[in-house]
N, C-alpha and C positions, 0 to 999 in steps of 0.2 A: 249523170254518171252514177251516184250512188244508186237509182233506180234500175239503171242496167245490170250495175252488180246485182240486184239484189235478185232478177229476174236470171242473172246466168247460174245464181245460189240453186234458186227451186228449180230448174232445168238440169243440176248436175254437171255443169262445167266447170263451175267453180267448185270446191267441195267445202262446204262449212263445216266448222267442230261440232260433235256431239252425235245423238242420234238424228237418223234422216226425218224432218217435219213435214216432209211432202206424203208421207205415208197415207194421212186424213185424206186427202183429196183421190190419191189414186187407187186406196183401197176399199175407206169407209164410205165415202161422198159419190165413189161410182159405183157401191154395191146400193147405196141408197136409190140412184139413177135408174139404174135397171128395174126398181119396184114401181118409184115413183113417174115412169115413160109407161106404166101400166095401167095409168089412171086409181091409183091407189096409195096410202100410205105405207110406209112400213112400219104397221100395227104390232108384231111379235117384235120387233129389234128396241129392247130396253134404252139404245143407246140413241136413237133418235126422240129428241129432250127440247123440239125445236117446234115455231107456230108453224100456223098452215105455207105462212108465204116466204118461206126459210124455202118447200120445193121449188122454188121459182130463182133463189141462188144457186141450188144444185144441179138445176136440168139446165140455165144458164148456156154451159158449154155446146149445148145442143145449135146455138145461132153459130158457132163455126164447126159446121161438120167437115171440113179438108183439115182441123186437127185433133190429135190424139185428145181422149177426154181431158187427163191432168194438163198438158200444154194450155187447149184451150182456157179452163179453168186460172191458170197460171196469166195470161193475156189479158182474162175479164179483170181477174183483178188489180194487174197494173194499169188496166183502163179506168176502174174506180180513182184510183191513187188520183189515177189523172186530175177527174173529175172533181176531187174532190179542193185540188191545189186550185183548179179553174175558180173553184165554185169564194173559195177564201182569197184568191186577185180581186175577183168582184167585188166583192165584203169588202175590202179595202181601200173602194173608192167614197169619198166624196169628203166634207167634210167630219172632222171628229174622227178619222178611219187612220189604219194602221195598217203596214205592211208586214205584223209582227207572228199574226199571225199566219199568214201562210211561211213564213220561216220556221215558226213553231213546226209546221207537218213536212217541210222539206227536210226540218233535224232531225224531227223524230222517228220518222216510219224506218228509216235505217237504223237506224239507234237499238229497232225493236229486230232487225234480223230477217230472216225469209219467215219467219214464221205469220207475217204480215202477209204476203202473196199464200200462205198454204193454208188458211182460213177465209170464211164468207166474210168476218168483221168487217172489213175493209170496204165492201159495198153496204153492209148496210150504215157505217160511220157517214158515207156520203150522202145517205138520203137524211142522217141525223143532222147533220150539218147543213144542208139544202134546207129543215126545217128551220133549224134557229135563225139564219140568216133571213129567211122570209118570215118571220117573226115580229119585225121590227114594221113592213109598211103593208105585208099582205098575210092576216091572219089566220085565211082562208085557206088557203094552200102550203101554210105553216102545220094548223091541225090537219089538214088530208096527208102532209109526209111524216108527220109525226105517230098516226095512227097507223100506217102502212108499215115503219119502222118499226112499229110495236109488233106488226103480226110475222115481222121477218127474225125479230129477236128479243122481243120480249120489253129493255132497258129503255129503247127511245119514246115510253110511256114514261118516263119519268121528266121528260122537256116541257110534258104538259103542264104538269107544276106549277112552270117558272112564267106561261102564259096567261094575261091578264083577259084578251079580246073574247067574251063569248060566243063572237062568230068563227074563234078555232075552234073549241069547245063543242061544237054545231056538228061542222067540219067534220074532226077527227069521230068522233059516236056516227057519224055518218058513213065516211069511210068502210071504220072497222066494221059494221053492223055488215055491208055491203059486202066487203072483199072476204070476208069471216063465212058469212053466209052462201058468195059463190063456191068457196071451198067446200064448206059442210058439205052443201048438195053435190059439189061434180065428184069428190073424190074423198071416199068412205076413210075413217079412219084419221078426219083431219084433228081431231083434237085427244086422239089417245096419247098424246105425248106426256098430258096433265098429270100421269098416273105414276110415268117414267121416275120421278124421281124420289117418289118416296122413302123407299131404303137407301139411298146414298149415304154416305160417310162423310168424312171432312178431306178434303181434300190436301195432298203433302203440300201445298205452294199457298195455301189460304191462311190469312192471322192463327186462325184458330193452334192452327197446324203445330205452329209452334210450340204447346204444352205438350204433345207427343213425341213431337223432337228433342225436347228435353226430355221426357218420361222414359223415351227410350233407355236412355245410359242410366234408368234406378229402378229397372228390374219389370218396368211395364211390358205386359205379354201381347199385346196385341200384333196386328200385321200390316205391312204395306202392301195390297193389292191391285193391280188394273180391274176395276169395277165402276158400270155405267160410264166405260167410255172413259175413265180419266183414273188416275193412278191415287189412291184414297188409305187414307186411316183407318182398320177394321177392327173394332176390339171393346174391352171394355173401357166405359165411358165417354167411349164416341159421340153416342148419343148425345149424353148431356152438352159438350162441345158446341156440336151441332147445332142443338135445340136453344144451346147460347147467341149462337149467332145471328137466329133468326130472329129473337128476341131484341138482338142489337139492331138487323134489321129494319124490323118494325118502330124502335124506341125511332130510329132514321127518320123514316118517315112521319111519324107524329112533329117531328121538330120541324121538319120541312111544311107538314101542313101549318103548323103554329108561326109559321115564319110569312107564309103566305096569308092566314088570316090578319097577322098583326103589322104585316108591312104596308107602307105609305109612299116613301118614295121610291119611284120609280122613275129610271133613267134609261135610255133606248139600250144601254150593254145589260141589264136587269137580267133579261131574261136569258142570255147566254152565261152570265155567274152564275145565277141561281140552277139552273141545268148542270153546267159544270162542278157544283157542289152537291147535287143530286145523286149526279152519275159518281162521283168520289163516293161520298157516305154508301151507296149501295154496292161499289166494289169492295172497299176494307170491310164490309160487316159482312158478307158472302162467306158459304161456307167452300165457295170454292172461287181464287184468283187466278185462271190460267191465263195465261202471258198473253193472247187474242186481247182481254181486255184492256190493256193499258193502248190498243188503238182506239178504244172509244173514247176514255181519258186523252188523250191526243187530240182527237177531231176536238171535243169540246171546247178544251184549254185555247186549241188555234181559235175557234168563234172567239172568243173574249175578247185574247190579243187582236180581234181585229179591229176593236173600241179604244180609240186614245185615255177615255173614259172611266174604262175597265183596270178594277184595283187587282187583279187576279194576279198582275202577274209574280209576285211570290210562291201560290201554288205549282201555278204553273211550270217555274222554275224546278219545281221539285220533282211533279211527274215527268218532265225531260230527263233529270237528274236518275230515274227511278228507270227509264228505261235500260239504257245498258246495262242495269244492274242485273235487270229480267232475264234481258240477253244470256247472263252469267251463267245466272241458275235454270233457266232453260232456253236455249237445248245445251249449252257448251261443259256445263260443269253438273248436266241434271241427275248424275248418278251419285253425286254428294249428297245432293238433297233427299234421295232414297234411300241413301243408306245413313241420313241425320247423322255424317260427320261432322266437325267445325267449317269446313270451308263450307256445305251445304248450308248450317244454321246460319253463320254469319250473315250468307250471303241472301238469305232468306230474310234475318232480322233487321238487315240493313236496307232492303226495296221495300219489305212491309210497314219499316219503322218511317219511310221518307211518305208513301200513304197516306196514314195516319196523321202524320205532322201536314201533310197540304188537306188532309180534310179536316181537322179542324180550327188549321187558318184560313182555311176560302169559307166553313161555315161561320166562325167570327166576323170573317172580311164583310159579307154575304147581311148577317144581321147588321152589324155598325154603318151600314151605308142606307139601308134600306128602313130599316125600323126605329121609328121618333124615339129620345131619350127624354125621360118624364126628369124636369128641372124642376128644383121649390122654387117658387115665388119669393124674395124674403123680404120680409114684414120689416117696417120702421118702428122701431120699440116707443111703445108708451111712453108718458110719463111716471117714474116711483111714486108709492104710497108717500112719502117725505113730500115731494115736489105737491100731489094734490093739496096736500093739508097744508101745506105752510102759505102763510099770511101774507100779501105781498103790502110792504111798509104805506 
């Protein structure tokens, strides 16, 4: 039921609040098509910021040609959803296993709105999810979806991480090198994307965002424009912002590799926490959080929950919590957040602040389970100087 709705949202039967989210698909996503059904990138369009096998979500629609591009585009991706609930039943089988988490992605993908069907996220959360699950008995075809996932969007190189088996490691360098390299050669232009985001701003909906949102109401001159494709901070000290966040980024990842070098135990839900704590730290330190990505937080969190095992679920709880909130501020209430009223900030500082708080409980959670605690040994004391010298009668 909630799937239907949410499928009659993006088709326009139903009419959701805010502005219309299906825009991307039937404007941006099938001017992309047109280029990309030409055996070519689109090289000049700053706004394509996506890897090579991102074209291969967009032409997608092409395997139903009896319907309209957005429709079909709209179908694919309730057919991921599907796939992706199938993919978390399975997960759920056998010993040590939960039904927790595919509850987790039947609650959440509504929770987050049509804005879920009117992005690619949603296919490629299912091949991220299809990795972590095979993770656990088949390494092999863990790093081949992992690396795949990397070339469709970049994030699901961060699951690699949380794997131990060198034969994914193998795997995924193998893949990539493979599908990377078909792209180069068949179709010029596959990696001008790298270049795309150089000038970018902060984005209104990213942590950052928030010093502008307040700066605004004490005389700060800057502007809110649509730039590179997403609606951004332009002004003075953006930059610095910016250039803080990558910084936080990176500080991310150092912790992640220090966590991997220094960790020991390891438990079969390992590798879906420490992913799911990946993909956290790399969303709140972003200089841009658009509401697509709390479906990748979603898929992840459901992996965990599907481990009896798995301590996560207090983050968990929090990015379910943090969806609707997204909802709020985009699309239902997104003209607050552009014009950095109170309802916008609030509502801004209340999903970025519930972020925060599940990333760094699931990174706490994440280290205390995994990494040895150095204990003293304690020593049985001596005899006193008194006790040696004295004289026994």
């Amino acid at each position: 039921m909630t799937r239907a709705a949410l499928l009659l949202c993006v088709l326009k039967v139903l009419v959701f609040p805010g502005p219309d989210v299906t825009s991307d698909v039937s404007v941006i996503y099938r001017g992309w098509y047109d280029v990309l059904v030409t055996g070519t990138f689109p090289q000049d369009d700053v706004t394509w910021q996506y890897p090579p096998a991102a074209a291969l979500a967009v032409l997608s629609p092409a395997v139903l040609p009896f319907l309209e591009y957005a429709t079909a585009f709209f179908v694919l991706a309730l057919a991921a959803d599907a796939v992706t609930l199938a993919l978390l039943l399975r997960g759920a089988r056998g010993a040590g296993r939960s039904r927790r988490g595919a509850w987790m992605w039947v609650a959440g993908v509504p929770l987050l709105g049509p804005t879920v069907y009117a992005r690619y996220d949603v296919m490629v959360t299912a091949v991220a999810v299809a990795g972590l699950l095979a993770a656990v008995r088949h390494p092999r075809a863990a790093g081949a979806l992992m690396a795949f996932g990397a070339l469709l969007k970049v994030w699901p190189a961060l699951l690699l991480l949380a794997v131990r088996r060198r034969s994914a490691w193998v795997s995924a360098a193998v893949t990539g090198v493979v599908v990377a390299g078909l792209f180069a050669v068949l179709m010029p232009g596959a990696f001008a994307f790298l270049g795309f985001q150089r000038d970018r701003g902060t984005e209104v909906e990213s942590l950052g965002s928030l010093v502008f949102h307040v700066a605004r109401h004490h005389g700060w001159e800057g502007k809110v424009l649509l730039n590179y494709g997403s609606v951004e901070f332009l002004g003075p000290y953006v930059s610095w912002v910016s250039t803080g966040a990558l910084f936080l980024t990176g500080a991310a990842l150092a912790w992640l590799v220090l966590w991997r070098l220094t960790a020991t135990r390891f438990a079969p839900h390992t590798a879906a926490d420490a992913a799911f704590t990946a993909v956290l730290l790399f969303t709140v330190t972003s200089r841009v959080i658009s509401p697509q990505y709390m479906v990748w937080l979603v898929g992840t969190a459901a992996v965990c929950l599907c481990f009896r095992g798995s301590r996560m679920g207090r983050p968990a709880a929090l990015v379910l919590v943090a969806c609707p909130v997204t909802t709020l501020e985009f699309p239902v209430w997104f003209g607050h957040v552009v014009a950095s009223d109170a309802l916008g900030v609030t509502l801004l500082a209340v999903r970025n602040g519930l972020l925060v708080t599940a990333s760094l409980l699931a990174a706490r959670t994440l280290w205390c389970t995994t990494v040895p605690t150095r204990r003293r040994i304690p020593t049985t004391p001596g005899p006193s100087w008194a006790e040696r010298t004295t004289v026994s009668p």
